[in-house]
VEXDO-434811 format. One line per field, with one value per residue (C-alpha): residue in one letter; chain; z, x negated, y negated. Coordinates in Angstrom, 2 decimals. Example, Ala and Ser with C-alpha at 12.3 -4.5 7.8 and 13.67 -1.06 7.14 Angstrom:
torba = A;S;
vexse = A;A;
Z = 7.80;7.14;
X = -12.30;-13.67;
Y = 4.50;1.06;
END
This chain:
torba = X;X;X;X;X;X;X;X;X;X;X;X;X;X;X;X;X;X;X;X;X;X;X;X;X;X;X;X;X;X;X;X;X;X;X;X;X;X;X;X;X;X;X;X;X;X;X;X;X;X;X;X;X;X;X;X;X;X;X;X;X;X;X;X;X;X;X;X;X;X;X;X;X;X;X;X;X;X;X;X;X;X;X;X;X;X;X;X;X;X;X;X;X;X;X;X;X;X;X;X;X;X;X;X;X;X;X;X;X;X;X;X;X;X;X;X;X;X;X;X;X;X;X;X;X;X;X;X;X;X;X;X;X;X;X;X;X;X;X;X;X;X;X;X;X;X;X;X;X;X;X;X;X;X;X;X;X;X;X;X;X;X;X;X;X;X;X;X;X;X;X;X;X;X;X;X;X;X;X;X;X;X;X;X;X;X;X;X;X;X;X;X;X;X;X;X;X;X;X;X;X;X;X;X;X;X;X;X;X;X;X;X;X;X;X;X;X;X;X;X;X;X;X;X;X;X;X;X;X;X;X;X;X;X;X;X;X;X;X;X;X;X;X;X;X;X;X;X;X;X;X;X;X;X;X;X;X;X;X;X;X;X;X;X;X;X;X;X;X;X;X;X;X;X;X;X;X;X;X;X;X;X;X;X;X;X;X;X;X;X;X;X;X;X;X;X;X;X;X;X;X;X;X;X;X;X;X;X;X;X;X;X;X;X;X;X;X;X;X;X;X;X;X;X;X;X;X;X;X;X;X;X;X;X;X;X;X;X;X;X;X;X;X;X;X;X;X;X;X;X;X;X;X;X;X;X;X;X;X;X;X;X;X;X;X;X;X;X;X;X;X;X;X;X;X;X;X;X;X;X;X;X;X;X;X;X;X;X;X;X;X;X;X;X;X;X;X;X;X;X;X;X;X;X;X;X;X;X;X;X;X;X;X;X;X;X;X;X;X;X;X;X;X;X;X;X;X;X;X;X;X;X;X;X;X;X;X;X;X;X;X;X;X;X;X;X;
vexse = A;A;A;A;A;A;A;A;A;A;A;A;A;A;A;A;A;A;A;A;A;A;A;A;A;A;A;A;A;A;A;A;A;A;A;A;A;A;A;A;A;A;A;A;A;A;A;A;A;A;A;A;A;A;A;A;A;A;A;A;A;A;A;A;A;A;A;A;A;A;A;A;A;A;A;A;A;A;A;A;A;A;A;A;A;A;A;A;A;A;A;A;A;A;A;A;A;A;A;A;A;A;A;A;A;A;A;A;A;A;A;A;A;A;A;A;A;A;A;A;A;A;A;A;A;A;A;A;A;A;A;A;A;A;A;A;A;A;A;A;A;A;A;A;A;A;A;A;A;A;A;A;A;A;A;A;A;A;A;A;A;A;A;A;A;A;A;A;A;A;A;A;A;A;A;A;A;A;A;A;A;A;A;A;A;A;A;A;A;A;A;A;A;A;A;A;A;A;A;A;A;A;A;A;A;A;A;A;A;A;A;A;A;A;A;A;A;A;A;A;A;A;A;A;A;A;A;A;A;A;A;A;A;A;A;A;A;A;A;A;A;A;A;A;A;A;A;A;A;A;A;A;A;A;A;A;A;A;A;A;A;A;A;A;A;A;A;A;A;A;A;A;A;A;A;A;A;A;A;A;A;A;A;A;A;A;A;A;A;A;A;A;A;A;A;A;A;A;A;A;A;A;A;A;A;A;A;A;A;A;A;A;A;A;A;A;A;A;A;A;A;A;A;A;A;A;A;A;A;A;A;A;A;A;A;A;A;A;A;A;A;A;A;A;A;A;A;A;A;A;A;A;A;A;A;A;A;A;A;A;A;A;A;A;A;A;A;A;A;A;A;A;A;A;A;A;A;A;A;A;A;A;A;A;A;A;A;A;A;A;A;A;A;A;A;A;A;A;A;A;A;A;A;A;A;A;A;A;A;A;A;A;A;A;A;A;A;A;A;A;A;A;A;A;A;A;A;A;A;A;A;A;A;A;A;A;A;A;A;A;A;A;A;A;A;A;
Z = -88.11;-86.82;-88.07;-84.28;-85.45;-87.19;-83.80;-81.79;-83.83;-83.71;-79.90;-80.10;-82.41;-81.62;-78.71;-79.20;-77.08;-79.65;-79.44;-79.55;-80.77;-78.78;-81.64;-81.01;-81.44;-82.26;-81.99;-84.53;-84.26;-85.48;-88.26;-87.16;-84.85;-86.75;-87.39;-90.68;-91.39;-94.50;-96.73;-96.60;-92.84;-91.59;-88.91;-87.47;-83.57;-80.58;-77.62;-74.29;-72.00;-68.25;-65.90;-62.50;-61.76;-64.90;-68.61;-71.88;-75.03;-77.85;-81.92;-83.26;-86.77;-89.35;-92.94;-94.84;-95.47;-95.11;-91.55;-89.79;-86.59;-83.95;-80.78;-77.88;-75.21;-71.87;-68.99;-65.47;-63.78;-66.90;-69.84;-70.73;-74.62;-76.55;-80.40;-83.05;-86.64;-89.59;-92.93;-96.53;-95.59;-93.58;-94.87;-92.44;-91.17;-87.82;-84.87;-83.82;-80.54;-79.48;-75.99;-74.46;-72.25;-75.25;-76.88;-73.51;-73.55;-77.09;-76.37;-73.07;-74.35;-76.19;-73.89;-70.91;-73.27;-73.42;-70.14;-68.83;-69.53;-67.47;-64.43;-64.89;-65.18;-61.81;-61.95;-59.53;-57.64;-55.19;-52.23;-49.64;-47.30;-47.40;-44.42;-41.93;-42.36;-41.43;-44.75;-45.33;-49.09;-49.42;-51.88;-53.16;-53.04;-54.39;-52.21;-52.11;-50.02;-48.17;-45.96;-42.63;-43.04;-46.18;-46.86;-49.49;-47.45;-48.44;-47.88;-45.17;-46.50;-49.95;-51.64;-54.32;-53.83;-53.23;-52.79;-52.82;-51.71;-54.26;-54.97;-52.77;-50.08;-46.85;-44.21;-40.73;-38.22;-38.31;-41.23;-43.89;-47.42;-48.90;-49.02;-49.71;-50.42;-46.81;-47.55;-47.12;-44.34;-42.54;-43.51;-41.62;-38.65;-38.71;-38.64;-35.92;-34.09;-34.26;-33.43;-30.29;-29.10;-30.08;-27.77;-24.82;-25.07;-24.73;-22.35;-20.06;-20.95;-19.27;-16.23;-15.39;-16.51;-14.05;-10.94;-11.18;-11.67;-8.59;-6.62;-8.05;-7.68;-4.10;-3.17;-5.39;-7.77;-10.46;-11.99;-11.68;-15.59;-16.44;-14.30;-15.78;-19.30;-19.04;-17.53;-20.38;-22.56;-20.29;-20.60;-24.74;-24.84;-23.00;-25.16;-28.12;-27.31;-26.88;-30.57;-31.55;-29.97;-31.08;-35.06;-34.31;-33.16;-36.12;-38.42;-36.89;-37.35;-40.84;-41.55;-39.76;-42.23;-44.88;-44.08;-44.97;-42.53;-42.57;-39.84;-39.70;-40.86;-44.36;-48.32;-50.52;-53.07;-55.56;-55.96;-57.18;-57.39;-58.06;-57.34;-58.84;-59.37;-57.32;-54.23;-53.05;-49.39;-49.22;-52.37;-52.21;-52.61;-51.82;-50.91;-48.25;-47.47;-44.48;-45.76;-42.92;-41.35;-43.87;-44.45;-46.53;-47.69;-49.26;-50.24;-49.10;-49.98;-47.68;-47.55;-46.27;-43.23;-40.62;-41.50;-40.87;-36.84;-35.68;-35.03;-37.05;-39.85;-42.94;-45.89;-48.39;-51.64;-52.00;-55.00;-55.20;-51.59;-48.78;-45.96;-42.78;-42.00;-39.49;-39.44;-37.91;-38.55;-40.91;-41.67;-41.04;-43.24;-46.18;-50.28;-51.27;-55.11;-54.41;-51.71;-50.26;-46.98;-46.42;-44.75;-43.19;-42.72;-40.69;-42.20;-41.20;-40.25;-43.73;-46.60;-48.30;-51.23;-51.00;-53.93;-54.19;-55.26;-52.33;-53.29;-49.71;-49.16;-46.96;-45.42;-47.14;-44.93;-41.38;-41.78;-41.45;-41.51;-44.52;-45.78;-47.84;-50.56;-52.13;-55.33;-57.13;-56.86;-59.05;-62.50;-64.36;-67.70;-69.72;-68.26;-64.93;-62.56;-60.33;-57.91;-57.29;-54.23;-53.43;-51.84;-49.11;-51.97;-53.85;-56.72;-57.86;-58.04;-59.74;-57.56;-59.10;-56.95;-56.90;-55.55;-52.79;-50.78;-51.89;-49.48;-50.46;-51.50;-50.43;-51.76;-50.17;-52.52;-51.98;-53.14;-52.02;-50.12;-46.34;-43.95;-44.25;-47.47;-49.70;-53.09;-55.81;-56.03;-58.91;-61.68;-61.75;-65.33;-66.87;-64.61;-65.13;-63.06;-61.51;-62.14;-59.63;-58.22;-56.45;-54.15;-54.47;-51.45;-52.68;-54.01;-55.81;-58.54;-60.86;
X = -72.47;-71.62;-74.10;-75.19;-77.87;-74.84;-72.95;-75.37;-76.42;-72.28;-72.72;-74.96;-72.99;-69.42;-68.29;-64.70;-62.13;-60.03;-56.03;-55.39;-51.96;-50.76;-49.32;-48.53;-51.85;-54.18;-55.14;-54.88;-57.04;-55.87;-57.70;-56.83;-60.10;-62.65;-65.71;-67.22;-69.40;-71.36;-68.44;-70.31;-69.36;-65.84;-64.36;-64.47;-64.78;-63.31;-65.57;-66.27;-68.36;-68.39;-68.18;-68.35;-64.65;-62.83;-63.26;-63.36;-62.77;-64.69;-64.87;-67.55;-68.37;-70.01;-70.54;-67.62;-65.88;-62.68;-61.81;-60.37;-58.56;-59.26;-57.03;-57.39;-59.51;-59.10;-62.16;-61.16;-63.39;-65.58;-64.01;-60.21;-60.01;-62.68;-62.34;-64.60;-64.95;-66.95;-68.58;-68.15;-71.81;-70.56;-72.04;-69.81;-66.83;-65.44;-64.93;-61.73;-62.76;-65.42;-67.34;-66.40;-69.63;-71.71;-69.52;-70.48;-74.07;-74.41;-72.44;-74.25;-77.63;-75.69;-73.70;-75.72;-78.03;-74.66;-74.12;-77.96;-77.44;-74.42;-75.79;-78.86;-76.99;-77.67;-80.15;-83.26;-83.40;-85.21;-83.10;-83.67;-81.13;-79.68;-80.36;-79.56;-83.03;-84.15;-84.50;-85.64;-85.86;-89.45;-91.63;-94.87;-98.28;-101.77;-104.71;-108.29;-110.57;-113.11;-115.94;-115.86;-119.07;-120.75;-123.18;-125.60;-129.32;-131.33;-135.08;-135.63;-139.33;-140.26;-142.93;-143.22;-141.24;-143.79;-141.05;-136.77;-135.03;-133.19;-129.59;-127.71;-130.08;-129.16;-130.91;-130.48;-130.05;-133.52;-134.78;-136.56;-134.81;-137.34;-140.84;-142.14;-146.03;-147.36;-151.44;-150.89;-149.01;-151.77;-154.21;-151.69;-151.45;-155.03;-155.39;-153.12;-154.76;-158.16;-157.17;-154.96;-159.02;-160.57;-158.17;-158.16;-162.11;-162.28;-159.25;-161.49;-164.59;-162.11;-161.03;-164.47;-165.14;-162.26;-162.63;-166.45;-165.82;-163.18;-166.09;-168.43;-165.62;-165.22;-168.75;-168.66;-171.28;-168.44;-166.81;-162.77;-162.09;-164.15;-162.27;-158.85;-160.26;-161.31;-157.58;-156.01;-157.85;-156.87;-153.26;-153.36;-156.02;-153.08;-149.88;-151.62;-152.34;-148.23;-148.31;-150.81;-148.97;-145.82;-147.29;-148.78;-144.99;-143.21;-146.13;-145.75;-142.29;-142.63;-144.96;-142.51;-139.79;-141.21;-139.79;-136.54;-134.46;-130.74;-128.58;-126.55;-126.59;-125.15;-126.19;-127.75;-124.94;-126.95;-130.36;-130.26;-133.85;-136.89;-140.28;-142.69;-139.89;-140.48;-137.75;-136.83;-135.91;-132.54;-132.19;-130.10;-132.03;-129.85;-126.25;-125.46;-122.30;-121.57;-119.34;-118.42;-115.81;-113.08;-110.10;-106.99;-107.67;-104.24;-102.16;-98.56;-95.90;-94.29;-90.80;-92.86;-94.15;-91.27;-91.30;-94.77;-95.61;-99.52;-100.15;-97.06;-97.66;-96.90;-96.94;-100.00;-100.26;-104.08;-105.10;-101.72;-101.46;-99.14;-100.96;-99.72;-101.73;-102.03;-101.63;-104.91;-104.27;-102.09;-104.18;-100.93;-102.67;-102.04;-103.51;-102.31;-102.51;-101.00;-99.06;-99.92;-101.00;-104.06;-103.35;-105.99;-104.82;-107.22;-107.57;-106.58;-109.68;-110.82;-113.71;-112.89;-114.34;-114.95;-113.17;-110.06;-106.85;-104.01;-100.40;-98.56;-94.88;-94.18;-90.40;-87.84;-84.91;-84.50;-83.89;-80.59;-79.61;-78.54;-77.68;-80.86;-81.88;-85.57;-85.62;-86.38;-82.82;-81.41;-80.32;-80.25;-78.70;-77.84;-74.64;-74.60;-76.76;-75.34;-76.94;-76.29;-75.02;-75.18;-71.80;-72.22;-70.71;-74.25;-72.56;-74.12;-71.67;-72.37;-71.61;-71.65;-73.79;-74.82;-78.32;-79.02;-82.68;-85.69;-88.63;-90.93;-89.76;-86.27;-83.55;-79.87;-77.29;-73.40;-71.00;-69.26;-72.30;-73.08;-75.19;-76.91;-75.54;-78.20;-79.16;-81.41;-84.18;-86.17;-84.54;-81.34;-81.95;-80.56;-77.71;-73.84;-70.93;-69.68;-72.84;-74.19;-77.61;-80.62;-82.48;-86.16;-89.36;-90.75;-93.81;-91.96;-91.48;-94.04;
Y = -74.87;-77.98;-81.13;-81.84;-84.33;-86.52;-86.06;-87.65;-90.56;-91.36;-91.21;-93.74;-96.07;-95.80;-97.67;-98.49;-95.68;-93.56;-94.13;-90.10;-88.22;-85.09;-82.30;-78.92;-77.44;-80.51;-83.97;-87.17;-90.25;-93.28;-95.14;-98.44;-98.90;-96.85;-98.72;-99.48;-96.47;-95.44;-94.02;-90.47;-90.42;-89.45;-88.94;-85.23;-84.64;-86.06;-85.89;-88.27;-90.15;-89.50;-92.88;-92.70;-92.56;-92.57;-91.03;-92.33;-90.87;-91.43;-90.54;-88.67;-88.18;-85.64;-85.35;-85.57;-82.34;-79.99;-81.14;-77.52;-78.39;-75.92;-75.50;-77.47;-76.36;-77.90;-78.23;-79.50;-81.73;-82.31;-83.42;-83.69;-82.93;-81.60;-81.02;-80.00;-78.96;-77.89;-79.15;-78.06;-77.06;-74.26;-70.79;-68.90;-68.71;-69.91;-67.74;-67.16;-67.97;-70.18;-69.68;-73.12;-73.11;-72.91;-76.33;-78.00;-76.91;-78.29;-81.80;-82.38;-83.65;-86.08;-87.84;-87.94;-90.29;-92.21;-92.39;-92.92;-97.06;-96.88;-94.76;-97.64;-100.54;-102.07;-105.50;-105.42;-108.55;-109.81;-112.03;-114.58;-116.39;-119.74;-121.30;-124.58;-126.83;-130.55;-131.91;-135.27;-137.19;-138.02;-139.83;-138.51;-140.62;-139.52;-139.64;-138.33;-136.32;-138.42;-138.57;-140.67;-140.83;-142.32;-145.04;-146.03;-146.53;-149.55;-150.48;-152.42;-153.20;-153.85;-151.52;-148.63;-145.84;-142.38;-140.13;-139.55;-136.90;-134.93;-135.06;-132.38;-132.08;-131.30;-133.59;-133.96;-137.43;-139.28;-137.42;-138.85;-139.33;-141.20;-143.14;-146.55;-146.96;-148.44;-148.82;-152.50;-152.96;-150.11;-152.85;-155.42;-153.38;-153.10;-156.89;-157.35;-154.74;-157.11;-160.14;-158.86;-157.18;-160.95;-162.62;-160.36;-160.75;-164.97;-164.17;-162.38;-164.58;-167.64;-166.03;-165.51;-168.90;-170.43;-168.72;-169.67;-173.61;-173.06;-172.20;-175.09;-177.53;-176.81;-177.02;-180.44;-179.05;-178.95;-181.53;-181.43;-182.32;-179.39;-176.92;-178.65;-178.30;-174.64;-173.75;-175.08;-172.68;-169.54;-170.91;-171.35;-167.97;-166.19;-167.72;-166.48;-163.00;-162.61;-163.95;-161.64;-158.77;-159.61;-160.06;-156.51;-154.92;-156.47;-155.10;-151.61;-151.34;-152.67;-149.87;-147.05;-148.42;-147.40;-144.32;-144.32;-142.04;-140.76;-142.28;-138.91;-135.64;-134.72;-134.56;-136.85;-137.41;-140.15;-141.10;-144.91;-145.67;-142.72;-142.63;-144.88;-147.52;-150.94;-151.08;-154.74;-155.31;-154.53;-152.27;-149.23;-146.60;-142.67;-142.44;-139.92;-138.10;-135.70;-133.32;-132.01;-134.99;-135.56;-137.06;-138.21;-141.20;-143.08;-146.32;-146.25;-148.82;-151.39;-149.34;-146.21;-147.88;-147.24;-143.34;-143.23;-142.86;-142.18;-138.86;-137.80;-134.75;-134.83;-132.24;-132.29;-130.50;-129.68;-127.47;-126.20;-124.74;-126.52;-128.29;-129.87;-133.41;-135.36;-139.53;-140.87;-144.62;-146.87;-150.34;-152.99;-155.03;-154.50;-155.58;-158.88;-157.49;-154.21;-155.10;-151.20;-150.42;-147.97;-144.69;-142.28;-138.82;-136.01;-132.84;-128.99;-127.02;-125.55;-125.88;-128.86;-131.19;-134.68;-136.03;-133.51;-135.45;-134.83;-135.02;-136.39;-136.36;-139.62;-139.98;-142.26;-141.62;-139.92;-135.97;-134.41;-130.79;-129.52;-126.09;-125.17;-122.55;-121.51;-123.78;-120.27;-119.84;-122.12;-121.10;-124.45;-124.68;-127.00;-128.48;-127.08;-125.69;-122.46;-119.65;-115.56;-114.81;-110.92;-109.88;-107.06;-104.28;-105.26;-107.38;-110.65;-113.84;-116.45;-119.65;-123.50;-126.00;-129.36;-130.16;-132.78;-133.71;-131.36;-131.26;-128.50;-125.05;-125.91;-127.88;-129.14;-127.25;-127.73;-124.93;-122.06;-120.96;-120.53;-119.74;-116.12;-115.82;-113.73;-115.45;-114.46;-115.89;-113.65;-111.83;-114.22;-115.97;-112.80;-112.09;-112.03;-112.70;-109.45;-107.17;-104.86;-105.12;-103.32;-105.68;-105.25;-105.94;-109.75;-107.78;-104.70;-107.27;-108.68;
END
């Protein structure tokens, strides 16, 4: 019997086509192209591979032995030539006639594993357009997240601190972040309070007091320097109850300041004193934050200033994710170290952190239209950089481009390239001029 297992594994290894000889009952090989083989190997069948339109034929090899040449048997529509033989191993001898189904069945296994990688040979890619887009060359600047509203409270009295809020709280407008000890300024109050009472008393005591020396002085049982003396003290009796009330006010308020209250809602980001520690009037004593009105906060050079406009967007990179801003203001004064110019940007509606770097692509030039591929598209090598373009027969061609303004996920090529024209934009590193392709959903490929 034929050595099958010896046929196949020459299937897989012999690629070159075999220059064939037509004789009167047989068919010759020639020698010149046969690989180099283990010398126990020679060559002893002729066989095919099926394409899609056309057919090649192809050696195939057994063990080395008595080579008998059979007559040629002819299949239409399947294979042109076949040719077999057998081995010095061969314990019987040959048909006459052999069934030429049962030569097919045997050879088919074979060659359809040769011809699987061509049936399969087809690239999955996945595609986007090329398209006509207002590109602009831009320079990138690094900002931060911050609050609009942030401020380090201070005492306003000085005292010991009985209690701070704790770092993170939330607090509300007019709620209290911390407390300063106010026994003594009670006392104060208390004072205050007292001599206000004294003064209204002798107040009252000279009213009476005037009003009855009016009467004497009229009826000339009074003398007038008495009634002039006593009117002066009403006068000076009523000047210093203001004073007294206006020591008691400023002694009140003194004593509600020791309550140290938020002057908008938010957290408590720092605690810079704690309680027990001595705060001085005018000591910082929390910071507060309200993380709730952000924005971009940024330092822009002189050359950027006529391609920035208020209210204008511009692209920011946060956390790796494309955002659109908005220009709030642009301070035209600018550092006179730097020589930058401090740009505010407001925020998209979202969860943000106070603190996040922003990457922000400001203008250098007016845009123009350019014809504009996904930077995923490039193929960059070493000396050149190129692009596959998917024809409409499903064949990827490679096309040379050079690269011109990048704004985003986009980037100005020039080539042979237009409009609408499909490019590959994943599975294009390993791609050759000329090979045919499957395009694949964005997703299909991972």
């Amino acid at each position: 019997m034929t050595d099958w297992r010896a046929y196949s594994a020459a299937v897989a290894s012999t690629a070159a086509p075999v220059k064939i000889r037509k004789t009167e009952n047989r068919i010759d090989w020639s020698n010149s192209i046969a690989p180099r083989l283990p010398p126990s190997v020679t060559p002893a069948l002729v066989g095919i591979e099926a394409k899609p339109i056309t057919l090649t034929i192809k050696r195939f090899l057994s063990r080395r032995g008595s080579a008998g040449i059979l007559p040629v048997e002819t299949v239409t529509g399947a294979w042109t030539i076949l040719q077999y033989t057998r081995t010095e191993h061969t314990r019987q001898r040959w048909p006459r006639r052999i069934g030429v189904r049962r030569l097919l069945a045997a050879l088919l296994l074979p060659l359809a594993l040769v011809a699987a990688p061509l049936r399969g040979s087809e690239k999955p890619v996945v595609v986007a357009e090329a398209t006509l887009r207002e590109l602009a060359p831009v320079n990138w600047y690094t900002g931060t997240i911050i609050s609009r509203e942030r401020a380090k409270l201070a005492a306003e009295v000085s005292g010991r601190l009985l209690w701070v809020a704790e770092v993170g709280a939330q607090v509300d407008k007019g709620a209290t972040v911390a407390r300063i000890d106010g026994a003594l300024m009670k006392e104060d109050l208390a004072e205050r309070q007292a001599d206000i009472a004294r003064i209204r008393a002798r107040l009252q005591f000279l009213e009476k007091e005037t009003s009855r020396l009016q009467r004497l002085t009229k009826q000339n049982n009074a003398a007038q320097s008495q009634l002039e003396k006593t009117m002066s003290e009403l006068a000076s009796a009523r000047s210093e109850l203001k004073a007294a009330q206006a020591r008691e006010r400023r002694t009140a308020q003194q004593l509600e300041r020791t309550d140290l209250r938020a002057p908008f809602s938010g957290v408590v980001t720092e605690r810079l004193l704690r309680a027990g520690e001595w705060a001085d009037d005018g000591s910082a004593v929390v910071a507060m934050t309200d993380p709730d009105l952000l924005e971009v906060q940024s330092w822009v050079s002189v050359s950027a200033l006529p391609f920035i406009k208020m209210q204008s967007t511009l692209k920011l990179v946060i956390g790796g994710e494309a955002w659109q801003g908005t220009v709030r203001t642009l301070v035209p004064v600018g550092d006179q170290r730097s020589r930058l110019y401090e740009l505010r940007i407001s925020l998209p509606e979202r969860q943000w952190n106070v603190g996040e770097s922003v990457r922000i692509a400001v203008p250098t030039a007016q845009a123009r239209e350019v014809l504009a591929v996904p930077r995923d598209a490039l193929v960059i090598r070493r000396n050149s950089i190129s692009l596959f373009r998917v024809d409409d027969d499903l064949v990827a061609r490679q096309v040379p481009v050079t690269t011109g303004i990048a704004s985003g996920a986009f980037i100005e090529v020039q080539g042979d390239l237009k409009a609408g024209d499909r490019v590959v934009i994943r599975g294009g590193e390993r791609l050759r001029d000329g090979q045919p392709v499957t395009i694949q959903k964005p997703g299909a490929m991972q």
